[in-house]
PyMOL Python script that loads the backbone (N, CA, C, O; Angstrom):
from pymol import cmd

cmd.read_pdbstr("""\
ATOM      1  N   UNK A   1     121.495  87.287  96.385  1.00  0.00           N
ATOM      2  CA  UNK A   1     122.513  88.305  96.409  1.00  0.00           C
ATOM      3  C   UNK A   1     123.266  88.348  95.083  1.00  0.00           C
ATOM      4  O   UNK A   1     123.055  89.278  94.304  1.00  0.00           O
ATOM      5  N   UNK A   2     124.377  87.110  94.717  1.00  0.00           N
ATOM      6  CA  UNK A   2     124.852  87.732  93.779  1.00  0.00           C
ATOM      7  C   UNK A   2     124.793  85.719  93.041  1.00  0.00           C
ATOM      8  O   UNK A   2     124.751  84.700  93.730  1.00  0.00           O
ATOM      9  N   UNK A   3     124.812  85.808  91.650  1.00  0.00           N
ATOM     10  CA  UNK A   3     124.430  84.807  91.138  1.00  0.00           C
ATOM     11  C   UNK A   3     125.979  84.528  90.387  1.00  0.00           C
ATOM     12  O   UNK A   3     126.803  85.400  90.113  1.00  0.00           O
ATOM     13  N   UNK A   4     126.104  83.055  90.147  1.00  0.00           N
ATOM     14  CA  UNK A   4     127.497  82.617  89.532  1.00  0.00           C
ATOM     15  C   UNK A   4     127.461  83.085  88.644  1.00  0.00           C
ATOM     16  O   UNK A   4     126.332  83.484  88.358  1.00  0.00           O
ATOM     17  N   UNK A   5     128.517  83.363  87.654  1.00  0.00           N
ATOM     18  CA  UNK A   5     128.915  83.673  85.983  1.00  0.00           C
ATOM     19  C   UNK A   5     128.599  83.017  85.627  1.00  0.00           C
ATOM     20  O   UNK A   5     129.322  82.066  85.924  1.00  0.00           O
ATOM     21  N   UNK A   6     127.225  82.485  84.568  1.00  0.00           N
ATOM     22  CA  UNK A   6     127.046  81.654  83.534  1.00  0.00           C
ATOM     23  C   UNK A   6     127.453  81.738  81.927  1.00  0.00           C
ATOM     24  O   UNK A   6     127.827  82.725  81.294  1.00  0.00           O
ATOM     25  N   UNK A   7     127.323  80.837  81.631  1.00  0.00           N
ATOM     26  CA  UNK A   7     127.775  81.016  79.616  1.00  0.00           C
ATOM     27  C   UNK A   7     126.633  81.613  79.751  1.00  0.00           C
ATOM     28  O   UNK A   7     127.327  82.628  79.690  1.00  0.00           O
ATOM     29  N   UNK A   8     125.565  82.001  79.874  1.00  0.00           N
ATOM     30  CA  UNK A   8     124.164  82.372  79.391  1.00  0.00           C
ATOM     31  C   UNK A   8     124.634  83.918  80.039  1.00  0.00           C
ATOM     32  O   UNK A   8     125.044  84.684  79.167  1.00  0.00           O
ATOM     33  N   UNK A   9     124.630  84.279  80.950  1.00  0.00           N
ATOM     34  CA  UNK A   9     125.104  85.586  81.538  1.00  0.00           C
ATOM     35  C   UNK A   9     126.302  86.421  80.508  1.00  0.00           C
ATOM     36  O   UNK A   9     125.889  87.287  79.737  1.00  0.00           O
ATOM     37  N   UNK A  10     127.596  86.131  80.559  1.00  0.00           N
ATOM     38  CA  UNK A  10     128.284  85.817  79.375  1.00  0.00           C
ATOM     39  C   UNK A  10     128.078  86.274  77.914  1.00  0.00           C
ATOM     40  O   UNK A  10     128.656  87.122  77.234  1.00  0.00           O
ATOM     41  N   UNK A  11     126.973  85.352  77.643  1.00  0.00           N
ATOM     42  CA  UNK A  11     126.707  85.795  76.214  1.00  0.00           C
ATOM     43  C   UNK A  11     125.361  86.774  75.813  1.00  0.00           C
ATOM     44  O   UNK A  11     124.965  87.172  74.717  1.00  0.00           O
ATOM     45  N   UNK A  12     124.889  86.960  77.061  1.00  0.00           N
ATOM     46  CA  UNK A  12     123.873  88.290  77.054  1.00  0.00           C
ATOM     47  C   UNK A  12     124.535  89.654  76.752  1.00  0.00           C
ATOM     48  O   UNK A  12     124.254  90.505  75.908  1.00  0.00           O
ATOM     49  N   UNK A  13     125.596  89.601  77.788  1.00  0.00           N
ATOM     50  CA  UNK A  13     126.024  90.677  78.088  1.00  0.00           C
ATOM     51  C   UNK A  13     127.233  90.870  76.839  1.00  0.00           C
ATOM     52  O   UNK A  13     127.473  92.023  76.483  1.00  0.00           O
ATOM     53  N   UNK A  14     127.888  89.867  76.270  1.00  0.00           N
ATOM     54  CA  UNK A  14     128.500  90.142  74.532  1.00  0.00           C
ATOM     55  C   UNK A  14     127.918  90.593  74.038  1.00  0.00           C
ATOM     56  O   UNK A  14     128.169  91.750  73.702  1.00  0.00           O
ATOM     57  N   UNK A  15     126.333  89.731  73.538  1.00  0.00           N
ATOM     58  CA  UNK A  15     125.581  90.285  72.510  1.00  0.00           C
ATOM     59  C   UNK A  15     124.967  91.900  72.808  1.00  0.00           C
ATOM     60  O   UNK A  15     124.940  92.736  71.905  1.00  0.00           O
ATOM     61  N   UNK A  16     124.599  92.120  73.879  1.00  0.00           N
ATOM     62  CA  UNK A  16     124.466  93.976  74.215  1.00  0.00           C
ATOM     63  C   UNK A  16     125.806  94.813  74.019  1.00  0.00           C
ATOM     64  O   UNK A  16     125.679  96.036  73.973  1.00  0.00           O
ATOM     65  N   UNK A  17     127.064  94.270  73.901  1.00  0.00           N
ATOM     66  CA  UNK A  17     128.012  94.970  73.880  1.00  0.00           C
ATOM     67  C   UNK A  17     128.388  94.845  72.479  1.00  0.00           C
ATOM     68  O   UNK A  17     129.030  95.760  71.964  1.00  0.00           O
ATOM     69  N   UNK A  18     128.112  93.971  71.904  1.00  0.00           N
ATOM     70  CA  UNK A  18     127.980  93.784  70.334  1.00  0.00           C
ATOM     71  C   UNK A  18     126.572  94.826  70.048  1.00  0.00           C
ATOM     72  O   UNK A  18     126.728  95.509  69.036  1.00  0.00           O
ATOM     73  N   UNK A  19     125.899  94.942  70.411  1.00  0.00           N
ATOM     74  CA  UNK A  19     124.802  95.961  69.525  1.00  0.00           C
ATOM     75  C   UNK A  19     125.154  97.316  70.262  1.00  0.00           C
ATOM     76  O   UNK A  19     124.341  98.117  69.801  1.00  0.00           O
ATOM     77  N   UNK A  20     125.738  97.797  70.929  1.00  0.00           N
ATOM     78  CA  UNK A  20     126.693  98.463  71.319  1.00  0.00           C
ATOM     79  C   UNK A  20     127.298  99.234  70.639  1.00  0.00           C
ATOM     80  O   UNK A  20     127.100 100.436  70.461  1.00  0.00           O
ATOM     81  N   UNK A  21     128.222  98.426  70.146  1.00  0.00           N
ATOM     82  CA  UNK A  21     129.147  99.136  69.874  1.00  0.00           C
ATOM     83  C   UNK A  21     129.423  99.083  68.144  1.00  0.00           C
ATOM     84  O   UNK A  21     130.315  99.755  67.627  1.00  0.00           O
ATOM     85  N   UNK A  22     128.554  98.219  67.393  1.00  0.00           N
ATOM     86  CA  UNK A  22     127.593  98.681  66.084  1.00  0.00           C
ATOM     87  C   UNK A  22     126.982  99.362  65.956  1.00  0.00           C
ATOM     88  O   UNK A  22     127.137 100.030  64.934  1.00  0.00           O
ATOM     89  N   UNK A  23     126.036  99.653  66.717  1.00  0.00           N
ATOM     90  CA  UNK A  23     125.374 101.014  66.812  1.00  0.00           C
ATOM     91  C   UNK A  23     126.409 102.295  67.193  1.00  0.00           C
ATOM     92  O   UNK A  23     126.140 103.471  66.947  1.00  0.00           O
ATOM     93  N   UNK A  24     127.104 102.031  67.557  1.00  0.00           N
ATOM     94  CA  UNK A  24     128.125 103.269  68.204  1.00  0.00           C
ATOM     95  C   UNK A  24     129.072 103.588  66.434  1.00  0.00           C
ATOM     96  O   UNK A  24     129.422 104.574  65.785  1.00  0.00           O
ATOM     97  N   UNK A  25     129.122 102.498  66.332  1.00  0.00           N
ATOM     98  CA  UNK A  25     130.094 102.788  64.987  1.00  0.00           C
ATOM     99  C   UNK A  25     129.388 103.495  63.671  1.00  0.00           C
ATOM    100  O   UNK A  25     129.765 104.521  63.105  1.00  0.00           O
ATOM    101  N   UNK A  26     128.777 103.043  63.494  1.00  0.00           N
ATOM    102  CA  UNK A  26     127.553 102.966  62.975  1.00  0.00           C
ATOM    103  C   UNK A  26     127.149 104.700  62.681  1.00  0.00           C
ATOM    104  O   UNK A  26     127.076 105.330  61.626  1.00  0.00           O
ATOM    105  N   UNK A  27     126.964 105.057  63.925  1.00  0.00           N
ATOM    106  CA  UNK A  27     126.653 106.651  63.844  1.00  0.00           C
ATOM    107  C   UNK A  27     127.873 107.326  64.109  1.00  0.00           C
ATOM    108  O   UNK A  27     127.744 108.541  63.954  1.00  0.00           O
ATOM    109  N   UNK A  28     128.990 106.979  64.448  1.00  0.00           N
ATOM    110  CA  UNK A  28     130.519 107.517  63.876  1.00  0.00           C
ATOM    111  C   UNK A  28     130.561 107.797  62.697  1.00  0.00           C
ATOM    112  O   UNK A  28     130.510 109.014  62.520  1.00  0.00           O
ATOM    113  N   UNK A  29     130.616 107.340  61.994  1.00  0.00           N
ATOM    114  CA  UNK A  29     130.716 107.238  60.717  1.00  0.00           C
ATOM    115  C   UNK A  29     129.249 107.873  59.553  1.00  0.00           C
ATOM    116  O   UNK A  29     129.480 108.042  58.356  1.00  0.00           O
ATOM    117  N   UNK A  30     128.167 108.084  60.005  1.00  0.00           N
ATOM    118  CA  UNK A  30     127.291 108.110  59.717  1.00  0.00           C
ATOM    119  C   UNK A  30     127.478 110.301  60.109  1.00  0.00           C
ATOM    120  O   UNK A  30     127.153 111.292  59.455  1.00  0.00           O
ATOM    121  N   UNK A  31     128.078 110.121  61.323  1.00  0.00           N
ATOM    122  CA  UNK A  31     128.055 111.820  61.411  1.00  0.00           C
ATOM    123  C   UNK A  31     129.206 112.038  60.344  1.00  0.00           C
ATOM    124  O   UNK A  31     129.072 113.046  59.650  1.00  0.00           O
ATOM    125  N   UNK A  32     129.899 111.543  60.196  1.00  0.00           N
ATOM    126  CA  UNK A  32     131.243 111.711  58.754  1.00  0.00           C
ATOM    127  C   UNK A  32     130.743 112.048  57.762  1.00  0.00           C
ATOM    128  O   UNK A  32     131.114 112.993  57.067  1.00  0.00           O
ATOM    129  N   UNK A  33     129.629 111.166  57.510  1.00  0.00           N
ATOM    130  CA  UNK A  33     129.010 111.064  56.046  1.00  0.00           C
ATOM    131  C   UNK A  33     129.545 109.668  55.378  1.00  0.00           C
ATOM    132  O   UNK A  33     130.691 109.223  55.449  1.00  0.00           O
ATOM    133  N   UNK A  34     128.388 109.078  54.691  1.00  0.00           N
ATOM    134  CA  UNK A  34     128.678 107.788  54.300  1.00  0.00           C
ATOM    135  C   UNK A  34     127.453 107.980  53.384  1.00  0.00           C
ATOM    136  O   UNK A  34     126.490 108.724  53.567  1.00  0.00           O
ATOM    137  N   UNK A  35     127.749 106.993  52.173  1.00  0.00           N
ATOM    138  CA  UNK A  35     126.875 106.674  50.575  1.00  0.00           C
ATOM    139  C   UNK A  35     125.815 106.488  51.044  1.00  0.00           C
ATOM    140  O   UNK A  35     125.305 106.867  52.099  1.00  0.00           O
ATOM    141  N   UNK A  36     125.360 105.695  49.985  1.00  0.00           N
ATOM    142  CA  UNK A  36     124.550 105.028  49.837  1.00  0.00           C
ATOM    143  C   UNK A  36     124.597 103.428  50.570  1.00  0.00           C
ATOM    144  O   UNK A  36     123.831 102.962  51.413  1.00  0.00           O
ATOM    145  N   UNK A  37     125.728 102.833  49.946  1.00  0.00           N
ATOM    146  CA  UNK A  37     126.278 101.768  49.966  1.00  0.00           C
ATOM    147  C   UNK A  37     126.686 101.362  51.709  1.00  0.00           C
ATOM    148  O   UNK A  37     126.390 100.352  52.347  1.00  0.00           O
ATOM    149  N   UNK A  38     127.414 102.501  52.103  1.00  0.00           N
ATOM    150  CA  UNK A  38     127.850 102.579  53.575  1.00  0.00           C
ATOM    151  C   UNK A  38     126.704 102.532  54.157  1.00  0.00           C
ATOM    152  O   UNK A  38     126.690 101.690  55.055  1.00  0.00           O
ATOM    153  N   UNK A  39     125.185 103.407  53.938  1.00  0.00           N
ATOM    154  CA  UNK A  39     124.621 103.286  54.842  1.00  0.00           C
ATOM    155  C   UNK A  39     123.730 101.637  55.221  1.00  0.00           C
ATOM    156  O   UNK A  39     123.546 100.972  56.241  1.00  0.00           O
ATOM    157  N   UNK A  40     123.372 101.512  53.809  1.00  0.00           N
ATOM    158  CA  UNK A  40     123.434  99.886  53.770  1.00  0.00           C
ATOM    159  C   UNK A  40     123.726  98.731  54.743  1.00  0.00           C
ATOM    160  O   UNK A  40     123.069  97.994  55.479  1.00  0.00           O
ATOM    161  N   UNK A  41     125.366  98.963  54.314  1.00  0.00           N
ATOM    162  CA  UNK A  41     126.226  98.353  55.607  1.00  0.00           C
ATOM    163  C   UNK A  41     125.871  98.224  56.869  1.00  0.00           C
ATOM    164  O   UNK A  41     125.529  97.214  57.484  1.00  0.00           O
ATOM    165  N   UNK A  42     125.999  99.550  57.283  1.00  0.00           N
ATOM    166  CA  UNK A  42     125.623 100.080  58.685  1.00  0.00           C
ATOM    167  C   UNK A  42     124.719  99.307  59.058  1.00  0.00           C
ATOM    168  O   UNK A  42     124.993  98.403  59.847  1.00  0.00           O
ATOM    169  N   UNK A  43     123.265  99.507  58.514  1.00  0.00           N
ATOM    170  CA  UNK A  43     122.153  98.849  58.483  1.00  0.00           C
ATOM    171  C   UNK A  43     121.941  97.564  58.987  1.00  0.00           C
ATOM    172  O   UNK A  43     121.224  97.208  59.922  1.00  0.00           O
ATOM    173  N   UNK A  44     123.111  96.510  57.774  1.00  0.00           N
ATOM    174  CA  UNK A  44     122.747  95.433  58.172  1.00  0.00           C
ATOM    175  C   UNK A  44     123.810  95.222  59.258  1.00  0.00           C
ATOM    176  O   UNK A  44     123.598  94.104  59.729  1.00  0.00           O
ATOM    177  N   UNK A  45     124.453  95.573  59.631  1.00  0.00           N
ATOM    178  CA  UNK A  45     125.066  95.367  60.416  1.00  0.00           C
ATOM    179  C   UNK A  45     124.558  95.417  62.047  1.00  0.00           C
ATOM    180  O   UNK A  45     124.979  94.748  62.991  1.00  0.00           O
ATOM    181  N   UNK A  46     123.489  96.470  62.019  1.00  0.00           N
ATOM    182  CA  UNK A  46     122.930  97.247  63.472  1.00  0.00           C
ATOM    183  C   UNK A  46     121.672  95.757  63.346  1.00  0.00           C
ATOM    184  O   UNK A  46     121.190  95.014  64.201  1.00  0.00           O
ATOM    185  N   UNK A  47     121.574  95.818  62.417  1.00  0.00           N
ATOM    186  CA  UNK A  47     120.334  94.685  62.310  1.00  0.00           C
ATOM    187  C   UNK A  47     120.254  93.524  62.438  1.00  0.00           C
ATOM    188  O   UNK A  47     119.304  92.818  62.778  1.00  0.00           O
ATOM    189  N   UNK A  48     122.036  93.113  61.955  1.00  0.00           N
ATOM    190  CA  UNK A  48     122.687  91.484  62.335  1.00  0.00           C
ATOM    191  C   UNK A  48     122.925  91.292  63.967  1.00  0.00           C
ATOM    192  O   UNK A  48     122.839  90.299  64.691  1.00  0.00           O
ATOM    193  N   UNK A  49     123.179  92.341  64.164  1.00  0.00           N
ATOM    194  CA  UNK A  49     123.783  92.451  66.140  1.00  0.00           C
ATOM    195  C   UNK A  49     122.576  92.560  66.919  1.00  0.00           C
ATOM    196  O   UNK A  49     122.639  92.514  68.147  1.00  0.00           O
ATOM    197  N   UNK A  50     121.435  92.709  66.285  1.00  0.00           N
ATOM    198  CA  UNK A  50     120.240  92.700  67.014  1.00  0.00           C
ATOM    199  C   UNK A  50     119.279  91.709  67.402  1.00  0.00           C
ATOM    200  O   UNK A  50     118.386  91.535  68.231  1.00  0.00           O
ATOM    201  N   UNK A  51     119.981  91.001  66.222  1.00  0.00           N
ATOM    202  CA  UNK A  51     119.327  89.824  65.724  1.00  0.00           C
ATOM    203  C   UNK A  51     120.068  88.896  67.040  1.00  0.00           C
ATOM    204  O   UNK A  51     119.593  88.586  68.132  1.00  0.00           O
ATOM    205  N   UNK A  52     121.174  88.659  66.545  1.00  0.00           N
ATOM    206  CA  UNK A  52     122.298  88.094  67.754  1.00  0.00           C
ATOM    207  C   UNK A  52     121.338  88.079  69.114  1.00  0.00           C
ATOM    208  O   UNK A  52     120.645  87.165  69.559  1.00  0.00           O
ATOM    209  N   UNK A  53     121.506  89.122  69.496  1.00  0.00           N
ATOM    210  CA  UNK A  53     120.979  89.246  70.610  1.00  0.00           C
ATOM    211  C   UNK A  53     119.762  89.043  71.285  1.00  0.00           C
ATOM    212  O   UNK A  53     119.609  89.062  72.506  1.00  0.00           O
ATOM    213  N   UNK A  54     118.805  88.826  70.327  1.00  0.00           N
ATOM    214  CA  UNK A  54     117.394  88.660  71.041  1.00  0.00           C
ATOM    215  C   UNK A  54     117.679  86.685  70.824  1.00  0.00           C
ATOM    216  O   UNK A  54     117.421  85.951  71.779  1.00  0.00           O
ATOM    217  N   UNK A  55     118.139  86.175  69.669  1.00  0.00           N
ATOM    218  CA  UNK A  55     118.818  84.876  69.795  1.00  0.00           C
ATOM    219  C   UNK A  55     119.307  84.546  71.266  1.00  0.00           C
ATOM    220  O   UNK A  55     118.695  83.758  71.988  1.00  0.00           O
ATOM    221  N   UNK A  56     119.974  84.930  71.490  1.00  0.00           N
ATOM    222  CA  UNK A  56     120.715  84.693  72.663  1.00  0.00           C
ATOM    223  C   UNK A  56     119.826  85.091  73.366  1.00  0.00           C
ATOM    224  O   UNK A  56     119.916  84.294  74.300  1.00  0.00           O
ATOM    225  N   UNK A  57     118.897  85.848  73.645  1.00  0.00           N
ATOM    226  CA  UNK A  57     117.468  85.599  74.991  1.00  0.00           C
ATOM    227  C   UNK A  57     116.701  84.968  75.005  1.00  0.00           C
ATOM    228  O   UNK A  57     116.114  84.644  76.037  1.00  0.00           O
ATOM    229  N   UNK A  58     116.368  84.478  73.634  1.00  0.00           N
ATOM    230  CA  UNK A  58     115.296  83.879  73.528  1.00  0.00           C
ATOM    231  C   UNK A  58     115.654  82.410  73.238  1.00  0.00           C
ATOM    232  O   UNK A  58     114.718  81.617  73.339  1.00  0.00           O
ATOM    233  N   UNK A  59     116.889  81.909  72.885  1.00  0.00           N
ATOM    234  CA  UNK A  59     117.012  80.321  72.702  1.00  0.00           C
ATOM    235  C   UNK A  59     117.001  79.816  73.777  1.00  0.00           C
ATOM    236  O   UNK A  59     117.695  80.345  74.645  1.00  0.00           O
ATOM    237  N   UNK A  60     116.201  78.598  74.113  1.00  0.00           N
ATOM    238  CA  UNK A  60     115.875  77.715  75.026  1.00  0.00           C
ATOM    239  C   UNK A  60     117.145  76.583  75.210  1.00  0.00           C
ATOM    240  O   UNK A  60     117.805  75.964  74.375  1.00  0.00           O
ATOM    241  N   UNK A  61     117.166  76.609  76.569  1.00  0.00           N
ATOM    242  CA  UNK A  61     118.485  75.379  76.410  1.00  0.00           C
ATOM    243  C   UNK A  61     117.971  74.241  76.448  1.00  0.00           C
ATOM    244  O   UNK A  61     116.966  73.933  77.088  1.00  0.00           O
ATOM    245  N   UNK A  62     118.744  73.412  75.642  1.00  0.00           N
ATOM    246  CA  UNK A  62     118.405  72.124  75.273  1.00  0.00           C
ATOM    247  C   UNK A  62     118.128  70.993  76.576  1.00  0.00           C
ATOM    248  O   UNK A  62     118.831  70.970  77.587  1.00  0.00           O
ATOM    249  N   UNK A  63     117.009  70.112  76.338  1.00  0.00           N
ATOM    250  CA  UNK A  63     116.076  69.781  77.358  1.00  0.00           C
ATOM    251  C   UNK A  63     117.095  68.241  77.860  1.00  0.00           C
ATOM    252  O   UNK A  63     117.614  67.518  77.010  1.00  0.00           O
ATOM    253  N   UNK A  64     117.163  68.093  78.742  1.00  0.00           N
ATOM    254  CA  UNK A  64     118.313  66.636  78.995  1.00  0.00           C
ATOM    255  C   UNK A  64     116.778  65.558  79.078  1.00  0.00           C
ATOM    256  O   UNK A  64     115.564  65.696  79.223  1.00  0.00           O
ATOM    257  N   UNK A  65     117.560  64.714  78.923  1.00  0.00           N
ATOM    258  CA  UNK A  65     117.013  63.166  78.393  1.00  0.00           C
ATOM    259  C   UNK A  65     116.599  62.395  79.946  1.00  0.00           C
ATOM    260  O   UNK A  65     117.404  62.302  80.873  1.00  0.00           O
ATOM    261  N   UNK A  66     115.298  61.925  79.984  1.00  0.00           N
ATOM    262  CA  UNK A  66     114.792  61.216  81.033  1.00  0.00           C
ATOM    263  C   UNK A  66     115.853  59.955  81.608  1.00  0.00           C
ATOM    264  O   UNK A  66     116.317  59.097  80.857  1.00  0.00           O
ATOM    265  N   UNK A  67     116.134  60.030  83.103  1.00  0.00           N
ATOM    266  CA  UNK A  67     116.857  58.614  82.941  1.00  0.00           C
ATOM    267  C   UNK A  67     116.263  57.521  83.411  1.00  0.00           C
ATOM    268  O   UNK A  67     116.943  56.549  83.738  1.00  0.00           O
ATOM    269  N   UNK A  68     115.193  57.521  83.490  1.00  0.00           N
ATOM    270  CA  UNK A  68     114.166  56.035  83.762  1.00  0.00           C
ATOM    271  C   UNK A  68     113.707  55.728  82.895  1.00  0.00           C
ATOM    272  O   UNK A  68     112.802  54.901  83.003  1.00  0.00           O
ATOM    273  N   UNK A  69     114.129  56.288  81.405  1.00  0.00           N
ATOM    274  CA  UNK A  69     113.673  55.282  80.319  1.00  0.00           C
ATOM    275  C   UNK A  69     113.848  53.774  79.948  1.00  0.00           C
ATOM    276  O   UNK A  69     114.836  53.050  80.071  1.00  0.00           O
ATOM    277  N   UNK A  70     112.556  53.505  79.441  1.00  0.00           N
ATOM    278  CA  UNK A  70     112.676  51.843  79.371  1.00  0.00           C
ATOM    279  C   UNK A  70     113.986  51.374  78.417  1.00  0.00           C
ATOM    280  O   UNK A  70     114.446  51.957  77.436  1.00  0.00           O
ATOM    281  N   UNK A  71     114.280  50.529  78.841  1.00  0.00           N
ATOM    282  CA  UNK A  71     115.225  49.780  77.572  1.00  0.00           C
ATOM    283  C   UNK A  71     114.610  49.226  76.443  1.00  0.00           C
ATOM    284  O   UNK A  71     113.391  49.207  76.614  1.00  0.00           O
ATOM    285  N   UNK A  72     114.898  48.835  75.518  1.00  0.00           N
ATOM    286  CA  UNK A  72     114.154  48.395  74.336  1.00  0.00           C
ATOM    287  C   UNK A  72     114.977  46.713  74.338  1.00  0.00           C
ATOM    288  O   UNK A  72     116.182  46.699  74.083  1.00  0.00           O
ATOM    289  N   UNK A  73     114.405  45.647  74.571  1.00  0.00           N
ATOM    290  CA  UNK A  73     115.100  44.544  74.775  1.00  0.00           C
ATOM    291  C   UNK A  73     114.557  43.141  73.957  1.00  0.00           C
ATOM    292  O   UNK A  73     115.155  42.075  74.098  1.00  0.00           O
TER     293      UNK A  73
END
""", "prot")
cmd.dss("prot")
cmd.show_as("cartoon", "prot")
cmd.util.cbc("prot")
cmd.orient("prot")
């Protein structure tokens, strides 16, 4: 039915609201008119938040440590 709030849930749903709303700005400003330089920007910017985001789907969480390991004695 309905699943707890995770940090992983959390930061999916930032990073889509981060490419969001870069992309939203992005072509604000872009219907204004913007350089050379601006469009640049834009660019890396739509491209940094994209990046973000497939990061955040695709990083694996870190694997926990066996606890029946031998001791070293």
């Amino acid at each position: 039915m309905s699943e707890p709030i995770s940090k992983q849930l959390v930061a999916e749903w930032a990073s889509a609201g981060l490419v969001l709303l870069s992309g939203a700005t992005a072509g604000h400003y872009a219907a204004i008119g913007m350089n050379l330089f601006q469009w640049g920007g834009a660019a890396a910017a739509v491209i940094g938040s994209v990046s973000v985001a497939v990061a955040v789907r695709v990083w694996h969480a870190p694997q926990k440590a066996e606890a029946g390991a031998k001791s070293r004695d």
